[in-house]
C-alpha positions as CSV (number, residue, x, y, z in Angstrom):
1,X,0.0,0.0,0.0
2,X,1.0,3.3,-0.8
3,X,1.7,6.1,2.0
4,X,-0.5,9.5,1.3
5,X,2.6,11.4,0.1
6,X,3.3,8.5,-2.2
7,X,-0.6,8.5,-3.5
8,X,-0.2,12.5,-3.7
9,X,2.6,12.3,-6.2
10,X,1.0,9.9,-8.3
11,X,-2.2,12.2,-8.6
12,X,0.0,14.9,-9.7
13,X,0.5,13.3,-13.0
14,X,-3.2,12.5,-13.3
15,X,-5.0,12.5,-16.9
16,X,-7.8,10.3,-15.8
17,X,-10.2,12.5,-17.3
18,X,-10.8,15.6,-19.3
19,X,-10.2,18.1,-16.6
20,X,-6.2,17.0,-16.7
21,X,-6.1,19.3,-19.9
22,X,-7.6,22.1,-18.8
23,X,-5.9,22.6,-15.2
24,X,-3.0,24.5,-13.9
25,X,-2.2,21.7,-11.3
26,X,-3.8,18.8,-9.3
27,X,-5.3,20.0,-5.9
28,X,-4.7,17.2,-3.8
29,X,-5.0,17.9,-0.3
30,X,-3.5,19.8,2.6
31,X,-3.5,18.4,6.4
32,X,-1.9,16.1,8.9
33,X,-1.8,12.4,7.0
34,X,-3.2,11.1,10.3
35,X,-5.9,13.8,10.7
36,X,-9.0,12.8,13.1
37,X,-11.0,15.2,11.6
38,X,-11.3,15.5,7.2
39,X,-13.8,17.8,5.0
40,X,-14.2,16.9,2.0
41,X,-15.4,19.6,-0.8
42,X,-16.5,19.4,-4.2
43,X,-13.8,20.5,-6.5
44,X,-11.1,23.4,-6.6
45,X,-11.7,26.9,-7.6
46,X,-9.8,29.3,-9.4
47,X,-7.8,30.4,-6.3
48,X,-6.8,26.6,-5.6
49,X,-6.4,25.5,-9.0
50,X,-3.5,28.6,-9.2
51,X,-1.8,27.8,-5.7
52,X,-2.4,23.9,-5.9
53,X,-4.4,23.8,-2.0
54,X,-7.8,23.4,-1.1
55,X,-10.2,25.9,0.1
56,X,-8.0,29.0,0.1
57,X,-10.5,31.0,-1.4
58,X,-13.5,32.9,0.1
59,X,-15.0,30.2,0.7
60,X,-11.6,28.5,2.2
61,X,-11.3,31.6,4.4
62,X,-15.0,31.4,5.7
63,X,-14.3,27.5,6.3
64,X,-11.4,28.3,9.0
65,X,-13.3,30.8,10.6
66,X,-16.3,29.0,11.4
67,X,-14.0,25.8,11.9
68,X,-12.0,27.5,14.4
69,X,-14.6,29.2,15.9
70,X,-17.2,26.2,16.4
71,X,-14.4,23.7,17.2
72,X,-11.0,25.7,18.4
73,X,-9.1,24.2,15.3
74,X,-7.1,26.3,13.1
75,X,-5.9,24.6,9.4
76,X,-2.9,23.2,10.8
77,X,-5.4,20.6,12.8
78,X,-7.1,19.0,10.2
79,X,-7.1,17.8,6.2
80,X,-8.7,18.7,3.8
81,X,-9.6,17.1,-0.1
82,X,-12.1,17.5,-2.6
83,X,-14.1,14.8,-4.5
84,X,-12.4,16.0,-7.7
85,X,-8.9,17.3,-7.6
86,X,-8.7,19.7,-10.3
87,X,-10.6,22.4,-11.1
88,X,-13.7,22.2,-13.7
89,X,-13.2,24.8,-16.5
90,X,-15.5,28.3,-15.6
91,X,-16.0,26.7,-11.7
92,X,-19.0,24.4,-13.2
93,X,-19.9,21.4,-11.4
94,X,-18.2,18.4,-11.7
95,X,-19.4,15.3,-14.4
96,X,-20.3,12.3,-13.6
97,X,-17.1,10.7,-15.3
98,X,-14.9,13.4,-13.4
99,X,-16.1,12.1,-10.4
100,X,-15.7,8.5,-11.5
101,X,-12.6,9.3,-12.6
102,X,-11.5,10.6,-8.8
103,X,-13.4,8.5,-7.2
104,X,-10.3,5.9,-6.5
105,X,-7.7,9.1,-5.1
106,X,-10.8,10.0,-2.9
107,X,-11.3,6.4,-1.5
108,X,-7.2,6.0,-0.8
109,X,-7.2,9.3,1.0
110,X,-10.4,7.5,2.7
111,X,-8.1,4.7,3.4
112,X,-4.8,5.9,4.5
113,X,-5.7,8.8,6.6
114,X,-8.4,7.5,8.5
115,X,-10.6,9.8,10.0
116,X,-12.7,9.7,12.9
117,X,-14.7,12.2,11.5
118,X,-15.7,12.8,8.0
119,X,-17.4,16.6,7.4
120,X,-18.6,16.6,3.5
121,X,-19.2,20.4,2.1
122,X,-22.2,20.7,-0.2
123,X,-24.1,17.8,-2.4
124,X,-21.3,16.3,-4.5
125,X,-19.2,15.4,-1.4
126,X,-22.3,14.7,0.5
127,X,-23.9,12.0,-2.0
128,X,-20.9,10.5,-3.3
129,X,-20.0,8.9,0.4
130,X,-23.4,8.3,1.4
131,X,-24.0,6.3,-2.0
132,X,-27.5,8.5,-2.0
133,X,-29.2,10.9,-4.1
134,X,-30.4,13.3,-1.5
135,X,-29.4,16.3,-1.1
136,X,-27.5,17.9,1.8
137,X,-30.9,20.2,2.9
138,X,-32.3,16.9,4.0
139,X,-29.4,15.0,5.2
140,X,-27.9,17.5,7.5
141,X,-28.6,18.1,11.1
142,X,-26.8,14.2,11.7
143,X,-24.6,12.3,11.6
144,X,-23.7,8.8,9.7
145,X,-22.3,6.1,10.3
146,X,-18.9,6.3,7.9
147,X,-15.8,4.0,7.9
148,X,-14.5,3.7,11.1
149,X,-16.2,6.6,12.4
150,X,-18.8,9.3,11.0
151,X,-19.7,11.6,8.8
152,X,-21.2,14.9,9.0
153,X,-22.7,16.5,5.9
154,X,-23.4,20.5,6.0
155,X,-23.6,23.3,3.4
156,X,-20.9,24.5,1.0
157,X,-19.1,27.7,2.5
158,X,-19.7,28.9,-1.0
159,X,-22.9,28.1,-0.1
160,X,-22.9,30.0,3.2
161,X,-21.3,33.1,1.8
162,X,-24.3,33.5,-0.2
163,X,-27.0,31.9,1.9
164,X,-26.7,34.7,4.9
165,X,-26.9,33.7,8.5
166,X,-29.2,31.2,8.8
167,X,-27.0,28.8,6.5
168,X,-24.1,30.1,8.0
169,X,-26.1,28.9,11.6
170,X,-26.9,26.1,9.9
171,X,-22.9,25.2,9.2
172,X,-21.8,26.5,12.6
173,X,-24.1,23.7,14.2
174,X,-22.9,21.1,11.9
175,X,-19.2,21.6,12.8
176,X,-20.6,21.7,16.9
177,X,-21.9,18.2,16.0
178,X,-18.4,17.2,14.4
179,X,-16.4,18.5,17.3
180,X,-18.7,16.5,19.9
181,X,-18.0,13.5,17.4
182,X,-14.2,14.0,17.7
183,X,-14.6,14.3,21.6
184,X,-16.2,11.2,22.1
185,X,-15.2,7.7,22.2
């Protein structure tokens, strides 16, 4: 089995799909390898397709806040990924085949880091490791059994940015039930 830094540098050289001809660089992760706690987005924006790391956009910025205010964790504390690791052209949401095509980098970060707690950002994420078609309106405010612990799904920050503060409540109660998660047994 490959270590994450190992699985990392193989995704760099990706051209599983389409999207390998239309990024600047893979967006792989960012994180402790061991991390109890991972969030999983959709897919990178402009901003991480230029400087090759997750969520360090608006929405990236709005995700540290309310992470460190809801759970007393700044970035260092935690990883983060994306169902699809490079951006899709004009920030439109991934394909079904881009996500197919993913899917097995996704499951070995799964694998190898091993949370204890899984937060999914938005539908794509959301669905994708539930193996359901809902949407995350109806399956936040819980949590799921996930691996070897659980998953939490809430809203996009993207999402929240636009949504106003009762999605932005909404997420801040999410990330409560995440941090209660990581405190238990």
């Amino acid at each position: 089995m490959l270590t994450l830094a190992e699985l990392r540098d193989e995704a760099l050289g990706c051209t599983r799909c389409a999207l390998a001809g239309t990024r600047t660089q893979v967006v792989f992760d960012v994180g402790p390898p061991d991390a109890d706690l991972l969030f999983v987005g959709e897919a990178p924006g402009q901003e991480e397709d230029l400087q090759g790391e997750p969520f360090v956009g608006r929405s990236g910025k709005l995700l540290d806040k309310l992470v460190l205010q809801e759970m007393g964790l700044d970035r260092s504390a935690f990883a983060i990924t994306n169902v699809v690791k490079c951006r899709p052209p004009g920030n439109r949401d991934p394909l079904p085949a881009e996500i197919e095509a993913c899917r097995p980098w996704l499951e070995a970060q799964l694998e190898l880091v091993a949370p204890r707690v899984v937060v999914t950002l938005g539908n794509f994420a959301a669905q994708l490791l539930l193996g359901t078609t809902l949407g995350v309106t109806k399956l936040r405010g819980q949590a799921y059994p996930f691996g070897r612990g659980r998953l939490v799904p809430t809203f996009h920050p993207a999402y929240a940015l636009r949504g106003g503060a009762e999605i932005v409540a909404a997420v801040r109660a999410d990330l409560v039930r995440a941090k209660l998660l990581l405190a238990g047994p």
